[in-house]
Backbone as JSON Lines, residues from 0, in Angstrom:
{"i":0,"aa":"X","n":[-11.74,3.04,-3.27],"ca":[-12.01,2.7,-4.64],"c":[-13.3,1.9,-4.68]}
{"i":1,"aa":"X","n":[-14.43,2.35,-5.59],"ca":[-15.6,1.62,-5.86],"c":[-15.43,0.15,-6.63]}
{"i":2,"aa":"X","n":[-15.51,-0.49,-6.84],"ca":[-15.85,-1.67,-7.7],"c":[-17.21,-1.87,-8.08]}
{"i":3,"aa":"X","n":[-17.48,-2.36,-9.33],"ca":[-18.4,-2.82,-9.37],"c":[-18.09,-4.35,-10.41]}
{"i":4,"aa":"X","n":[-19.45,-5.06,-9.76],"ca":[-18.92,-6.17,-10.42],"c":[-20.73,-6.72,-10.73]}
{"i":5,"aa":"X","n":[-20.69,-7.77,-11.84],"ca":[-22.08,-8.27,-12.5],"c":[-22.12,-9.45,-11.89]}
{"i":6,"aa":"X","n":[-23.06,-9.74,-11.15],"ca":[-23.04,-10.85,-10.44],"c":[-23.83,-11.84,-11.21]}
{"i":7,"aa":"X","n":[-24.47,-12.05,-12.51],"ca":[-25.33,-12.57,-13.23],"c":[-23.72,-13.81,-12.88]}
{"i":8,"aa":"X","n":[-24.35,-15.18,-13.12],"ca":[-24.12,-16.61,-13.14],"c":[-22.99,-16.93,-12.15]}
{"i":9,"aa":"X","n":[-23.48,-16.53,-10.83],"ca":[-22.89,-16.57,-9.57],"c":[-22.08,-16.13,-9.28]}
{"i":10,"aa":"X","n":[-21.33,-16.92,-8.06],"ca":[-19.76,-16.46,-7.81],"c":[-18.39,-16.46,-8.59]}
{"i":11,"aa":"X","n":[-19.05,-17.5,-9.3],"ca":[-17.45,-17.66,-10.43],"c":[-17.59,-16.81,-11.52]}
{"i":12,"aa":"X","n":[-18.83,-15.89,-11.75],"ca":[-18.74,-14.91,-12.53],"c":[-18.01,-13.68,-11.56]}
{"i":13,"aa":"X","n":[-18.32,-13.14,-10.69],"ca":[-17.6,-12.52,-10.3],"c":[-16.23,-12.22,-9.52]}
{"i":14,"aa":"X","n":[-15.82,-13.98,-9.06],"ca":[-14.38,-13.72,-9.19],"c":[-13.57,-13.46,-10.83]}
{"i":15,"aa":"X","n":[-14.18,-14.1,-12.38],"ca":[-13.63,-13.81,-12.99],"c":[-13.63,-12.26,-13.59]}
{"i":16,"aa":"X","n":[-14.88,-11.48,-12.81],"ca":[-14.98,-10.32,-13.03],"c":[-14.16,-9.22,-12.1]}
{"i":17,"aa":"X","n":[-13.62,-9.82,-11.04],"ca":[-12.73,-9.49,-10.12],"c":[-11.01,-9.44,-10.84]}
{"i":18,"aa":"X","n":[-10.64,-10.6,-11.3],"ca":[-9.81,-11.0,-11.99],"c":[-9.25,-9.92,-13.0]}
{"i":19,"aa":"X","n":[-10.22,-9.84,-14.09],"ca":[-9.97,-9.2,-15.12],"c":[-9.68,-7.58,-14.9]}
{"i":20,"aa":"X","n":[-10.59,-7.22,-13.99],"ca":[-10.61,-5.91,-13.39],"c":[-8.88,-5.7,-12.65]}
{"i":21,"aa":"X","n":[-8.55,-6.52,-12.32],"ca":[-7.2,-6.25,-11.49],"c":[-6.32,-6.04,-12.31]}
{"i":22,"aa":"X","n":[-6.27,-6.89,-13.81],"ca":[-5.36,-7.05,-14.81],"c":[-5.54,-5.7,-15.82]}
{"i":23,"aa":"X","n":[-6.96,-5.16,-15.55],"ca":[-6.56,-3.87,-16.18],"c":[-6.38,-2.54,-14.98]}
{"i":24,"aa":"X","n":[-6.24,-3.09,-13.97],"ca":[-5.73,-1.93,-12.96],"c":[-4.12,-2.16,-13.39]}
{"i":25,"aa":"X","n":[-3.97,-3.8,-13.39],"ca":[-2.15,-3.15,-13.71],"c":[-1.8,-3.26,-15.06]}
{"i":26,"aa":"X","n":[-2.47,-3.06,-15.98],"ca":[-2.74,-2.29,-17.28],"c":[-2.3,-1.19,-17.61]}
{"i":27,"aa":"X","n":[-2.93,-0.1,-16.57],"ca":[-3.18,1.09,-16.59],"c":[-1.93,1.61,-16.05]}
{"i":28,"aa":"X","n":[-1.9,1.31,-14.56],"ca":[-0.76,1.61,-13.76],"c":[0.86,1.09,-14.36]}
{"i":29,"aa":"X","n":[1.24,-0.24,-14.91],"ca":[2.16,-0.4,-15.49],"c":[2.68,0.82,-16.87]}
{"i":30,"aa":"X","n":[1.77,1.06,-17.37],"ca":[1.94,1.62,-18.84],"c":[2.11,3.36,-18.04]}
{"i":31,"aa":"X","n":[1.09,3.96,-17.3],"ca":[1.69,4.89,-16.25],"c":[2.8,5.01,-15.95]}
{"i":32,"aa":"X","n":[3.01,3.79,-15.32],"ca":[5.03,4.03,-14.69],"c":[5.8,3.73,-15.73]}
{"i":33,"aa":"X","n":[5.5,3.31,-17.16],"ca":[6.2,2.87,-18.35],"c":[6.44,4.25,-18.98]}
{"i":34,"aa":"X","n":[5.72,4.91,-19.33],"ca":[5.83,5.88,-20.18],"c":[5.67,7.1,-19.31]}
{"i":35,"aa":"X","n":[7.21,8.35,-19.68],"ca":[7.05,9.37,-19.35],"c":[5.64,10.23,-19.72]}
{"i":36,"aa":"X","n":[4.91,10.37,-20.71],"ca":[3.92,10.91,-21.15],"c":[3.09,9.76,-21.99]}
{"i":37,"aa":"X","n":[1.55,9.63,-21.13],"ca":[0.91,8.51,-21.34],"c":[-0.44,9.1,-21.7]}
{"i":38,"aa":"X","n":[-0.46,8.92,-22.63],"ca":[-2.59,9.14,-23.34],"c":[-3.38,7.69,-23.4]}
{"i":39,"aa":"X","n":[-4.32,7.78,-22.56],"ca":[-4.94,6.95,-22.88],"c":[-6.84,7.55,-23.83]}
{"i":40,"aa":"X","n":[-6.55,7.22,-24.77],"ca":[-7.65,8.24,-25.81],"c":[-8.48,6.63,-26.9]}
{"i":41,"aa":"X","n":[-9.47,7.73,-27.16],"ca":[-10.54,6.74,-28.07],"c":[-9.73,7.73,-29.55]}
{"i":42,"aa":"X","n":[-9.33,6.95,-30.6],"ca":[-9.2,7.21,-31.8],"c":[-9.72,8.38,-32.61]}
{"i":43,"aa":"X","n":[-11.08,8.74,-32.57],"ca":[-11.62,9.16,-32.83],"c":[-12.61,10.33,-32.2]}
{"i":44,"aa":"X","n":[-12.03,10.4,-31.37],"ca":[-12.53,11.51,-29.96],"c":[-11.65,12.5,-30.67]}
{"i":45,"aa":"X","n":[-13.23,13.56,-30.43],"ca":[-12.19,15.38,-30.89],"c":[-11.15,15.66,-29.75]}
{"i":46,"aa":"X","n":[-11.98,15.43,-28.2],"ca":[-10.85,15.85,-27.25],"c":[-9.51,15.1,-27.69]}
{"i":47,"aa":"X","n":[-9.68,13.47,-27.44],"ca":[-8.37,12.78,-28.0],"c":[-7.46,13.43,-28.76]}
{"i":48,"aa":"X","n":[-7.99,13.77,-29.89],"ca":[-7.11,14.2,-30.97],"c":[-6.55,15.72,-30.67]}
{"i":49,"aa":"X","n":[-7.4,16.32,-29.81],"ca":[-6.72,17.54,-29.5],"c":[-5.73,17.77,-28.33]}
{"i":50,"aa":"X","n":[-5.93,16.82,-27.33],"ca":[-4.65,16.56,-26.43],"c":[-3.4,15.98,-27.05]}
{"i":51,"aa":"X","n":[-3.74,15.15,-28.14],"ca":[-2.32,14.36,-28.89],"c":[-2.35,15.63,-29.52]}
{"i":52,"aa":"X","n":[-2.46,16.26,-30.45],"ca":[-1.58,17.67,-31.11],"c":[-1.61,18.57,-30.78]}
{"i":53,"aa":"X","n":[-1.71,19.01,-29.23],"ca":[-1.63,19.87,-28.03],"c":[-0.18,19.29,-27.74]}
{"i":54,"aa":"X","n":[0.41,17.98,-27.09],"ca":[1.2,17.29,-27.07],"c":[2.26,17.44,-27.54]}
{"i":55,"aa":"X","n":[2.07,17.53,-29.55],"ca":[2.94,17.34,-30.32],"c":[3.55,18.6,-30.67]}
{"i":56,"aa":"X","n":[2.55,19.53,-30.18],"ca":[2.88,21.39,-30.61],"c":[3.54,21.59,-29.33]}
{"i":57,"aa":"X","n":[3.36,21.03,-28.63],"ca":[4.56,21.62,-27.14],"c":[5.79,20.74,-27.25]}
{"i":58,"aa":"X","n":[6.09,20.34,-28.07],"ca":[7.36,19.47,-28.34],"c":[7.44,18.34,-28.07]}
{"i":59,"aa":"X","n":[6.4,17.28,-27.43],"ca":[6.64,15.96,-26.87],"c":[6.19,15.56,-28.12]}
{"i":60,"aa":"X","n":[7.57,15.27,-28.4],"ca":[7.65,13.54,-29.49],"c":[7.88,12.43,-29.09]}
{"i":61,"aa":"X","n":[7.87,11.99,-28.09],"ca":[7.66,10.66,-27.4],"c":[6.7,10.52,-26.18]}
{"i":62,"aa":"X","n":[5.58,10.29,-26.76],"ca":[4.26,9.76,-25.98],"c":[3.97,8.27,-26.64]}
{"i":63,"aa":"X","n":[3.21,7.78,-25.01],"ca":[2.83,6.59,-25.67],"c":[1.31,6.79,-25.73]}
{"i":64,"aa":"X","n":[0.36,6.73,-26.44],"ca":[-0.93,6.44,-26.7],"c":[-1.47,4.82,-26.77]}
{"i":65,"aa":"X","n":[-2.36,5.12,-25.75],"ca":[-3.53,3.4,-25.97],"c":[-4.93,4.2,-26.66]}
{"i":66,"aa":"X","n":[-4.97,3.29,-27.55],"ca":[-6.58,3.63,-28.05],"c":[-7.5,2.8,-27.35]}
{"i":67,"aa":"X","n":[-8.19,3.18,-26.17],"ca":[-9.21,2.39,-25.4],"c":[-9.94,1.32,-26.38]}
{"i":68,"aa":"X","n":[-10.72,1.77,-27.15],"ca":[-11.55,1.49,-27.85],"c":[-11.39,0.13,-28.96]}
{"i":69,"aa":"X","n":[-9.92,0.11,-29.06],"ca":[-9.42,-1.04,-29.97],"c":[-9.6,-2.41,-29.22]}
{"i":70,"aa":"X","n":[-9.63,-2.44,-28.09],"ca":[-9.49,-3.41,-26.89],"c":[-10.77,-4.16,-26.51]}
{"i":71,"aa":"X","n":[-11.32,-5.44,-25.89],"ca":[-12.51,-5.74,-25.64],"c":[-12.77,-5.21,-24.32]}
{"i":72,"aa":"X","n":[-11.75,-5.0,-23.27],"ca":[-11.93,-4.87,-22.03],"c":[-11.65,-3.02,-22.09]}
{"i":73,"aa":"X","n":[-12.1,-2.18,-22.6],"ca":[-12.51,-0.73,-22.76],"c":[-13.22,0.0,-21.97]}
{"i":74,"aa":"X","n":[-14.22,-0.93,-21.67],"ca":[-15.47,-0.06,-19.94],"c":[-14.47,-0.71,-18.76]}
{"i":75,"aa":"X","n":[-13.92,-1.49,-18.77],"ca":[-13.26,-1.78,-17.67],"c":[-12.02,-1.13,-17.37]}
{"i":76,"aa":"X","n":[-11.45,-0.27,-18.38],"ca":[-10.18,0.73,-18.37],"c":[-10.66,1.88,-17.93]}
{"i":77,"aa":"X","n":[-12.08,1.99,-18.42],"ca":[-12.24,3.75,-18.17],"c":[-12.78,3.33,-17.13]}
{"i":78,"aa":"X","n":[-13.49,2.17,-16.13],"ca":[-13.79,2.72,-14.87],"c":[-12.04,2.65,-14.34]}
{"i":79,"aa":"X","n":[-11.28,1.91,-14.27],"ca":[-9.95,2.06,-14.01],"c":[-9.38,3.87,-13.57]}
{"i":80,"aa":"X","n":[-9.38,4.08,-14.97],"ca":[-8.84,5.55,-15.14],"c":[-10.24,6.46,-13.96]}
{"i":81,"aa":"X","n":[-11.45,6.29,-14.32],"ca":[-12.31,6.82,-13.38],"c":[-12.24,6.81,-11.8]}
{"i":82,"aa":"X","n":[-11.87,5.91,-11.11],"ca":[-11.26,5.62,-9.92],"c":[-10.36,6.1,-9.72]}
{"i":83,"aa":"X","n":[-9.2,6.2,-10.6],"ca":[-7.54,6.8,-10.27],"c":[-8.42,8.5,-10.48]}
{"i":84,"aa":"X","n":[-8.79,9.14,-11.4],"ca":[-8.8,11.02,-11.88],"c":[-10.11,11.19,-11.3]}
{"i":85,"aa":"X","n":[-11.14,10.66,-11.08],"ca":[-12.4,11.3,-10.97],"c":[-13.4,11.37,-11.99]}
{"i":86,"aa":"X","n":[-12.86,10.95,-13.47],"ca":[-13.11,11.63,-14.49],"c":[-13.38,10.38,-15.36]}
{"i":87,"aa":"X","n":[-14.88,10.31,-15.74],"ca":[-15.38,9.16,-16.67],"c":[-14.84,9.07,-17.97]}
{"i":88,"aa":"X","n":[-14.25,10.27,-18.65],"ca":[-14.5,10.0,-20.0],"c":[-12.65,10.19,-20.5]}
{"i":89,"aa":"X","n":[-12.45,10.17,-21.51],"ca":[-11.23,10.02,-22.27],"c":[-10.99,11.35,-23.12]}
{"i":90,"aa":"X","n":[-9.88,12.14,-23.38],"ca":[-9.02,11.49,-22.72],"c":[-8.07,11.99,-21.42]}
{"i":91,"aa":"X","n":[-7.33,10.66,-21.24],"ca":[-6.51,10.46,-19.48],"c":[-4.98,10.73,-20.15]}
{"i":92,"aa":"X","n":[-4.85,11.95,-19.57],"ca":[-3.21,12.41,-19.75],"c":[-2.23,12.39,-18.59]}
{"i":93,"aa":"X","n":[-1.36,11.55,-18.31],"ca":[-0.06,11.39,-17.41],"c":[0.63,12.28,-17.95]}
{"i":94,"aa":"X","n":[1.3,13.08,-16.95],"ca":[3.12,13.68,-17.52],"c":[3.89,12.75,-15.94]}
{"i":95,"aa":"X","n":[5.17,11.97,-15.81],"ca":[5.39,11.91,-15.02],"c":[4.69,10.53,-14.12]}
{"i":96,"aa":"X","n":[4.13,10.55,-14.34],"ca":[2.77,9.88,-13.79],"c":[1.7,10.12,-12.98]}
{"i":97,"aa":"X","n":[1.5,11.89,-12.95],"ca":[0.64,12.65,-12.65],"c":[-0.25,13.06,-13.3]}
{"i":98,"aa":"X","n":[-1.64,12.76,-12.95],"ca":[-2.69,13.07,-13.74],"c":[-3.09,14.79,-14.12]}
{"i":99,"aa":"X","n":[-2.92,15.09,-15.49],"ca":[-2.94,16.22,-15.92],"c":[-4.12,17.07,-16.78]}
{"i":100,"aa":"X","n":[-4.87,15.76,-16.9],"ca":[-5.86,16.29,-17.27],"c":[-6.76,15.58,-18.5]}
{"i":101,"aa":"X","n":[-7.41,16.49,-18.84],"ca":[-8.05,15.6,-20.66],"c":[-8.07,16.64,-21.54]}
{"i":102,"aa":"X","n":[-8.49,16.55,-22.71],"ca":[-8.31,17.68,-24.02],"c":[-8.0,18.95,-23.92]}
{"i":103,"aa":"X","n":[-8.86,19.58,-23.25],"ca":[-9.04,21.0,-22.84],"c":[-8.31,21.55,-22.02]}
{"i":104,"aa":"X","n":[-8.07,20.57,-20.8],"ca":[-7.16,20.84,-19.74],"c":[-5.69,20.57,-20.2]}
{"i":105,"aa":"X","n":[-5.29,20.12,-21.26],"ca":[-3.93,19.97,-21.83],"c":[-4.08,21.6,-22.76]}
{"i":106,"aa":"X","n":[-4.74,21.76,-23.36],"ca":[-5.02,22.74,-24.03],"c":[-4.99,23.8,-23.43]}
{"i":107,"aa":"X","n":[-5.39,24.35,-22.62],"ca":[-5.55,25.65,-21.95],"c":[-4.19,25.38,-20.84]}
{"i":108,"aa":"X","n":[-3.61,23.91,-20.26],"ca":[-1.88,24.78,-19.8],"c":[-1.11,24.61,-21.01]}
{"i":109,"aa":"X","n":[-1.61,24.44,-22.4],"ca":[-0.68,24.7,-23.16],"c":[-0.44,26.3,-23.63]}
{"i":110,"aa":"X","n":[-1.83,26.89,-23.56],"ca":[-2.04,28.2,-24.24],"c":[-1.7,29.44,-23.08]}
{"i":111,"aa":"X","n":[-1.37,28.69,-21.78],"ca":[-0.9,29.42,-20.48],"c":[0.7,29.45,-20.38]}
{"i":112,"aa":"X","n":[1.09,28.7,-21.09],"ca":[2.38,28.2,-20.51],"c":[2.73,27.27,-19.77]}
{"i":113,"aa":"X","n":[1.81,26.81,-19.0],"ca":[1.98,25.81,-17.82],"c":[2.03,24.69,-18.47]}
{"i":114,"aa":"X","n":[1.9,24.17,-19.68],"ca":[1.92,22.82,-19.71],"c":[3.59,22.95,-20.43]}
{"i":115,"aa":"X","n":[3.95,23.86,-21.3],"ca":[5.6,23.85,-21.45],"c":[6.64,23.53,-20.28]}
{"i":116,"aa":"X","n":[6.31,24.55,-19.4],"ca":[7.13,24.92,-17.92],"c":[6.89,23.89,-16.87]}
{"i":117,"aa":"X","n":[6.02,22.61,-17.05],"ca":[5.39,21.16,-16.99],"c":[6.41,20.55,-17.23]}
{"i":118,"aa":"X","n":[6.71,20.56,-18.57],"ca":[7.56,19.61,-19.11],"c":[8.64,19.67,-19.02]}
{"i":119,"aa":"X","n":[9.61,21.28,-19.29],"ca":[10.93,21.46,-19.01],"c":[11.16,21.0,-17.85]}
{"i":120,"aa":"X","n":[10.61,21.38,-16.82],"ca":[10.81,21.41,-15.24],"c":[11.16,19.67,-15.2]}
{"i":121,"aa":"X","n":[10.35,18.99,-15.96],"ca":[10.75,17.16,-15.3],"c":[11.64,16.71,-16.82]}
{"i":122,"aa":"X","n":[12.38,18.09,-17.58],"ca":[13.21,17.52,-18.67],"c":[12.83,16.57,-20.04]}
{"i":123,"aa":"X","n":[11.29,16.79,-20.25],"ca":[10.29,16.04,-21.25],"c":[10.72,16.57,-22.3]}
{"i":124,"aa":"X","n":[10.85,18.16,-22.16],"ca":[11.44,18.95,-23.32],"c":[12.52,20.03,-23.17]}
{"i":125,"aa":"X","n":[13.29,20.54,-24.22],"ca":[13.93,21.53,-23.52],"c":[13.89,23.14,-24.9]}
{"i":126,"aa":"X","n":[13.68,23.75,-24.15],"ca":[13.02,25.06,-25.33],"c":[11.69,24.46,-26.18]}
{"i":127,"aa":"X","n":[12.19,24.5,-27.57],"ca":[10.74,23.89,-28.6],"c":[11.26,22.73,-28.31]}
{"i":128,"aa":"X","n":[12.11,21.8,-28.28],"ca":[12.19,20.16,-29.27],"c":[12.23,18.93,-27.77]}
{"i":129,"aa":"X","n":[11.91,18.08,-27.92],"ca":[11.57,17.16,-27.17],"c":[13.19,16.66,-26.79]}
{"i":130,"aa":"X","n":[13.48,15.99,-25.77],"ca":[14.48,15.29,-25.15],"c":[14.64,14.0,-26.12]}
């Protein structure tokens, strides 16, 4: 895992930049192991909005969504999520607590089947309607 940290006004800037960074690693990871199906999305992102009603058309009615963006510590989540997927930008979809993808990639195993046969398989949904 990379870190990066701003070393502007010494060392006690970057242990508190150390600090904060840890508290949104278990941010991320808590709310992961919290929620069977976890979005972490900007409000206003087309992908966002198209993984949440990608989501809602495959029957999961119980997701939890964070809106990055509402938060002050927001660049420090998405390098978070960037370290865990590979993947800079939003949005970060868990099923399980396996990384599944962002907009498109929820979208296209929805329009395959694979993101249904996803969900039955770990009991998220069963036929159309959510568990």
């Amino acid at each position: 895992m990379l870190l990066f940290f701003c070393s502007v006004g010494g060392r006690e800037n970057v242990h508190q930049e150390f600090h904060h960074f840890n508290e949104d690693i278990s941010l991320v990871r808590g709310l992961i192991e919290a929620h069977r199906v976890m979005v972490f999305s900007k409000s206003t992102c087309p992908f966002c909005l198209l993984a949440k009603s990608t989501l809602k058309e495959a029957g999961v009615r119980d997701f939890k969504v964070l809106e990055i963006e509402l938060r002050p510590d927001v660049q420090d989540i998405q390098k978070v999520l960037c370290d865990m997927t590979g993947i800079s930008t939003v949005p970060s979809v868990f099923i399980d607590k396996e990384y599944v993808g962002g907009g498109t990639d929820v979208q296209r195993k929805h329009e395959s089947g694979e993101l249904e046969r996803l969900l039955r398989g770990k009991g998220i949904i069963h036929g159309n309607s959510e568990t």
